[in-house]
C-alpha positions as CSV (number, residue, x, y, z in Angstrom):
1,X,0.0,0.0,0.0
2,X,1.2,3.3,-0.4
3,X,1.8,6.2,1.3
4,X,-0.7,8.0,0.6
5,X,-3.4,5.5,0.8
6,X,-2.0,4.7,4.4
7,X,-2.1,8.4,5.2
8,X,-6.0,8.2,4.3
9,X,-6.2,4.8,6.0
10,X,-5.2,6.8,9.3
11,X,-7.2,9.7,8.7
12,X,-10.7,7.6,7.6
13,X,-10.1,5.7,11.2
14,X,-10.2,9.2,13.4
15,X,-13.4,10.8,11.4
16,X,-14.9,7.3,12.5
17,X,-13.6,7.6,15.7
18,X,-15.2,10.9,15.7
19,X,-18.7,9.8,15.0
20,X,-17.6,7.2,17.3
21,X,-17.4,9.4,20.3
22,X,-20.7,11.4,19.5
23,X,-22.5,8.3,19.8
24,X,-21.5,7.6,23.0
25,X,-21.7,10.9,24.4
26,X,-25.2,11.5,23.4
27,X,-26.1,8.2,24.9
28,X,-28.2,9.0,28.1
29,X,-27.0,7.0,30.5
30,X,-23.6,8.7,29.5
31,X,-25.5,12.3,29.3
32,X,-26.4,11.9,33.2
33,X,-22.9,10.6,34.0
34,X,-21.6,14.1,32.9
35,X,-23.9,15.8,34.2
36,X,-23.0,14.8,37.9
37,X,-19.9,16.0,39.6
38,X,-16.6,14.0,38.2
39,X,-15.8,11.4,40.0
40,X,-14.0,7.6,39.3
41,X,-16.9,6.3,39.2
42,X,-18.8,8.7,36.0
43,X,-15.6,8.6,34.1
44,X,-16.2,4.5,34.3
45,X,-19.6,5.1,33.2
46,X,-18.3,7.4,30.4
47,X,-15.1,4.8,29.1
48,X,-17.3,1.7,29.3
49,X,-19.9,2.7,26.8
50,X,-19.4,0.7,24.0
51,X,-18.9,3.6,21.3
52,X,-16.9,5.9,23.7
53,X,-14.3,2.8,23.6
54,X,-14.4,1.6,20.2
55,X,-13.9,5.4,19.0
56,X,-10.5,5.6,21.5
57,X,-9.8,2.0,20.0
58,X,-10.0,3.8,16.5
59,X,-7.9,6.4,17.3
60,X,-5.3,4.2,18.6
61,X,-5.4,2.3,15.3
62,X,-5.1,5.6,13.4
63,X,-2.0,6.5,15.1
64,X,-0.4,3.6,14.5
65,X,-1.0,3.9,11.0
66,X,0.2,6.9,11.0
67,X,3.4,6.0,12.3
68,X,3.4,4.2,9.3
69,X,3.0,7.4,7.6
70,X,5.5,9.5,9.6
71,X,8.4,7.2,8.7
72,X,8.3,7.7,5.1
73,X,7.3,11.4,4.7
74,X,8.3,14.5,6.2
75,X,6.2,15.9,8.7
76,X,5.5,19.1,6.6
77,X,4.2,16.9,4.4
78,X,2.0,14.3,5.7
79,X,0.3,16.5,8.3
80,X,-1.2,19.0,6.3
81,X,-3.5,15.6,5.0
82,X,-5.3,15.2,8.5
83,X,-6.7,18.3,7.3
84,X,-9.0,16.0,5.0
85,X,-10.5,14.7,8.0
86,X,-12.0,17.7,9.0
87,X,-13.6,18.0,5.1
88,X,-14.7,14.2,5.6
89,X,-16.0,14.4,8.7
90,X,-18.4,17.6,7.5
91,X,-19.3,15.7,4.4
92,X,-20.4,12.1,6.8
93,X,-22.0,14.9,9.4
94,X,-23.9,16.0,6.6
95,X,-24.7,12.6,5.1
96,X,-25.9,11.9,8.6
97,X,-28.4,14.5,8.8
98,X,-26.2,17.3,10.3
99,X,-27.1,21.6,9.3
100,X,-24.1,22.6,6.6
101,X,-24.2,26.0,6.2
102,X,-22.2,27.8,3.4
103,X,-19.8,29.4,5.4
104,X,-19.1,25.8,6.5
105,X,-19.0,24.4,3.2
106,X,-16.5,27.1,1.9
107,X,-14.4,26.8,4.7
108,X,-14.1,23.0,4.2
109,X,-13.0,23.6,0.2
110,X,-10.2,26.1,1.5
111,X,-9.0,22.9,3.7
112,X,-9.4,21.3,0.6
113,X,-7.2,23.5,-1.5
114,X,-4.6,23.9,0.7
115,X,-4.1,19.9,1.0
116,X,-4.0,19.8,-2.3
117,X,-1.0,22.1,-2.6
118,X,0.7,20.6,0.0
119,X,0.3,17.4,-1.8
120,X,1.7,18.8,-4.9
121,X,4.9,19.6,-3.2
């Protein structure tokens, strides 16, 4: 696999990991944990929801990939792309029923741009 392919490999796993999270944190069980005062025992209640987890599990995968990554590319280089996650994750938001506005949507094709020129470099 290439580079670049594992570069979007590690970035695809963090937007899920992202959605992940949300899950689990709109959960209401989870909602009424945070809404006590911290304690051991809410932050349990938080880490053993089953999306809360599998989103930190998808983040550790991501980073491992993207060790992957870091070895064969400069880091000028190959960070610029986790830019594309934020651009992903507005276009999944959006396929899941989340408001876009414009403002959003332009902001997202700047991100968009600028990857792309760091790419060409």
């Amino acid at each position: 696999m290439n580079t670049f392919a594992i570069a979007l490999l590690s970035v695809v796993l963090s937007v899920a990991a992202q959605f992940l999270l949300k899950a689990g944190m709109s959960d209401p069980g989870v909602r009424d944990a945070m809404a006590q005062p911290h304690s051991l025992v809410h932050l349990v209640l938080v880490m053993a929801n089953q999306y809360v987890l599998g989103g930190f599990v998808l983040y550790g995968l991501g980073a491992v990939i993207w060790l992957g990554v870091l070895s064969k590319w400069d880091v000028s280089k190959a960070y610029p792309l986790v830019g594309l996650g934020f651009a992903l994750t507005v276009v999944v938001g959006f396929a899941l029923g989340e408001q876009v506005s414009p403002l959003r949507a332009g902001g997202v094709a700047l991100i968009c741009a600028g990857v792309f020129l760091v790419a060409q470099s």
